[in-house]
C-alpha positions in Angstrom: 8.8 -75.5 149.7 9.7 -72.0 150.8 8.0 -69.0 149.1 11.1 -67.8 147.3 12.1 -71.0 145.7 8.7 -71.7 144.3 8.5 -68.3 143.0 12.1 -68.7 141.3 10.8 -72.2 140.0 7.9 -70.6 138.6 10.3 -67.8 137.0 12.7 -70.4 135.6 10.0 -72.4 134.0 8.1 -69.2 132.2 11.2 -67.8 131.3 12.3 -71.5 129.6 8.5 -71.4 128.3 9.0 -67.6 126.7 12.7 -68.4 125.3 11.5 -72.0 123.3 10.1 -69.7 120.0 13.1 -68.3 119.4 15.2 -71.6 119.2 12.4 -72.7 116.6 13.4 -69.6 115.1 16.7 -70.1 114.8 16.7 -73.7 113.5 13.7 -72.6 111.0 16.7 -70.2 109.6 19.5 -72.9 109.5 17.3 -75.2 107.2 18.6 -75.3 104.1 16.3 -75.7 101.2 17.5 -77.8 98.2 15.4 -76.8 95.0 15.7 -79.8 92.4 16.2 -78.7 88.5 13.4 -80.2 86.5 14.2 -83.5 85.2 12.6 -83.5 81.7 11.2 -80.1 80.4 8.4 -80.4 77.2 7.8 -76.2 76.6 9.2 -75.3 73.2 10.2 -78.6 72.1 9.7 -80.4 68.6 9.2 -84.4 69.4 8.8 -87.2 66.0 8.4 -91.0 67.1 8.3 -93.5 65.1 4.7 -96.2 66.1 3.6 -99.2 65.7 -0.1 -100.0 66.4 -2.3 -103.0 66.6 -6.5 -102.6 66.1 -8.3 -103.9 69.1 -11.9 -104.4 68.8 -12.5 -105.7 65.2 -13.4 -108.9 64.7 -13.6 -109.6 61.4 -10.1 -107.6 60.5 -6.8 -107.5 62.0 -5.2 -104.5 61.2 -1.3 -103.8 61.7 -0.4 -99.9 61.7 2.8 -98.6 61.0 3.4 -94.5 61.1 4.4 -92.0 62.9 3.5 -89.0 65.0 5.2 -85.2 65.1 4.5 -83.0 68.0 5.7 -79.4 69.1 4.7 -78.6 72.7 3.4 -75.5 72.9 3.8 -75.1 77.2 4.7 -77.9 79.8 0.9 -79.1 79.7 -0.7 -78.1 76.1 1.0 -79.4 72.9 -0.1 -79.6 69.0 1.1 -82.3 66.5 -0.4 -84.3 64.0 -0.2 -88.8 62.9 -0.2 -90.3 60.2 -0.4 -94.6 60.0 -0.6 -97.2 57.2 -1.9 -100.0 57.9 -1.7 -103.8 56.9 -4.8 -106.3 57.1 -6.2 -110.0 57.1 -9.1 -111.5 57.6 -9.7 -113.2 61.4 -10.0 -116.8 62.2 -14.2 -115.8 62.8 -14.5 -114.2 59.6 -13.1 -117.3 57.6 -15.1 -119.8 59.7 -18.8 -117.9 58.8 -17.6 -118.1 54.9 -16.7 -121.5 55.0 -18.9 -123.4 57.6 -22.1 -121.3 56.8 -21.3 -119.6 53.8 -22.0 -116.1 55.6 -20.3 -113.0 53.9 -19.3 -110.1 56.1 -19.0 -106.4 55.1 -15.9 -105.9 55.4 -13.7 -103.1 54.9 -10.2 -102.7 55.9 -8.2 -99.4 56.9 -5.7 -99.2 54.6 -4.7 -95.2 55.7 -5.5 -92.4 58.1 -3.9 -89.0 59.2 -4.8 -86.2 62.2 -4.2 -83.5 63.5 -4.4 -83.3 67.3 -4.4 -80.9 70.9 -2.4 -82.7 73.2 -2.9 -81.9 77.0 -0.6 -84.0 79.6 -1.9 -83.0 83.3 -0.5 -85.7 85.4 3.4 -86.6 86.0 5.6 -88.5 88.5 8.1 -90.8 88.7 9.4 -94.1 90.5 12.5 -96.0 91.4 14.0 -98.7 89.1 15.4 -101.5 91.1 16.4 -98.9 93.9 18.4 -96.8 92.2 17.2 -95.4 89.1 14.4 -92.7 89.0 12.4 -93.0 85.6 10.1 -90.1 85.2 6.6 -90.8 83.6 3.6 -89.0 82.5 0.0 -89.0 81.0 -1.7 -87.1 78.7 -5.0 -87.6 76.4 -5.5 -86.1 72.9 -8.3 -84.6 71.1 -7.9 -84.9 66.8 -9.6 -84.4 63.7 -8.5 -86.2 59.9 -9.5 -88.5 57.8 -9.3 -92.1 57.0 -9.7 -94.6 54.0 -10.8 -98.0 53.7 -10.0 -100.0 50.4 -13.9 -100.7 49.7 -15.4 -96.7 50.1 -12.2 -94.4 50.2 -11.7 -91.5 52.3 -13.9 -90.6 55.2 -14.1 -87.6 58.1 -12.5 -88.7 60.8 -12.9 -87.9 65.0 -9.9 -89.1 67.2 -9.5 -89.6 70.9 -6.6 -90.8 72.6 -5.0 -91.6 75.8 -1.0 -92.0 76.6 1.3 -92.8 79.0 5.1 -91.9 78.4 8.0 -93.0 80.0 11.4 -90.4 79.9 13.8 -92.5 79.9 16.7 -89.9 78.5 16.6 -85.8 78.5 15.7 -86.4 75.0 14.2 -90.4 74.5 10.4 -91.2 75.6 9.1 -94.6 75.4 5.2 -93.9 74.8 1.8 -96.3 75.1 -1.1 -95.4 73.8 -5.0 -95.9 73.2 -6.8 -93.9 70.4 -10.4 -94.4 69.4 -11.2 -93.5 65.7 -14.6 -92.7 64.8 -16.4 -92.0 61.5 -19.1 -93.3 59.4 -19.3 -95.9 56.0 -22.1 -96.8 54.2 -21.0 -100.5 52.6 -23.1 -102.7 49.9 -22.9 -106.2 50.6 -24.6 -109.1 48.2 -26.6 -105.9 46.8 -28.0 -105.1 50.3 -26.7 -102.1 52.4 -24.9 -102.1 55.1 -22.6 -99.9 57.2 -23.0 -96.4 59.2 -20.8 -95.7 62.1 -17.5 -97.1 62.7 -15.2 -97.4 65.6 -11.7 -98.6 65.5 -9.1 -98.9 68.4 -6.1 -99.0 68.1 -3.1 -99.6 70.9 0.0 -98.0 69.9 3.8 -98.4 71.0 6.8 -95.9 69.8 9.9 -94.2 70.8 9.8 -90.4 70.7 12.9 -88.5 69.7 13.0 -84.7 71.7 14.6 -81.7 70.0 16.8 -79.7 71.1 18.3 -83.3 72.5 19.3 -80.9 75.9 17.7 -78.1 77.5 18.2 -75.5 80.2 16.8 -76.2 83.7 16.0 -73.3 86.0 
């Protein structure tokens, strides 16, 4: 290869070399960016659902709550609201077997009310595809409450509340919600003239649909 074509080979090539930022350049300016609105927005909204719970880990009662739960969400993550649940009971299948096979009384106590008020925080959001085509948004938030609760043999007690929930936005303004709360307080019971009782734990799995207001809102 003669002298003068290597060195214009070499010049072609550096100069292609130098001249290859500035086409990224250009294409980095023709990108266009699409910015997607938010698709459900919680800051400065009012939220009342209707629940219906079940008590998991009794098992002597079976309680059936039925309340509700009011909420105003203070920013996108932090929120303050308050519950409220009657409940129903009946003895289990256990607790009638011990009274009539071995004539063994247990101190029992049903829930008959409780009521809390609660800090909500909800961190962690997404969303997935419904048969393809529908996106549902979803999120998860836990909860942190104090109240009090009464039992049909002592009254009303102090009451501590944890919670976990997972929500489903399935309008602008509809949520379908699951939840997990743990109530904690203490009893002191008197059974066949001997005491019984201290501190009780009750969960309680609960189902509702939450109603958002305003119905719309405003997406940046």
């Amino acid at each position: 290869m003669k002298p003068r074509v290597l060195i214009g080979f070499v010049l072609s090539a550096l100069g292609a070399w130098l001249a290859m930022p500035t086409g990224v350049a250009h294409a980095a300016e023709d990108t266009v960016r699409v910015i997607q609105p938010k698709p459900f927005v919680r800051q400065g909204r009012f939220a009342i659902a209707p629940m219906l719970g079940l008590s998991l880990n009794d098992p002597y009662i079976q309680h059936v709550f039925v309340g509700a739960s009011a909420t105003y969400h203070i920013t996108e993550l932090f929120a303050v609201g308050a519950t409220a649940d009657y409940a129903l009971s009946a003895t289990t299948k256990l607790t009638d077997a011990l009274l009539e096979k071995l004539n063994v009384r247990t101190a029992l106590s049903p829930i008959d009310f409780m009521a809390a008020a609660n800090f909500e925080y909800t961190p962690i959001y997404g969303k997935f595809a419904l048969v393809n085509r529908v996106a549902i948004h979803w999120d998860v938030g836990v909860s942190l409450g104090l109240g009090a609760i009464r039992t049909t043999a002592t009254g009303y007690h102090f009451m501590a509340q944890l919670g976990a929930a997972l929500r489903f936005h399935l309008t602008r303004w509809l949520t379908l919600s699951f939840e997990v709360r743990d109530h904690l307080f203490s009893e002191s019971l008197t059974v066949s003239g001997q005491a019984a009782g201290g501190f009780a734990q009750t969960f309680v799995f609960r189902t509702g649909l939450g109603v958002f207001m305003p119905f719309d809102f405003a997406t940046e």
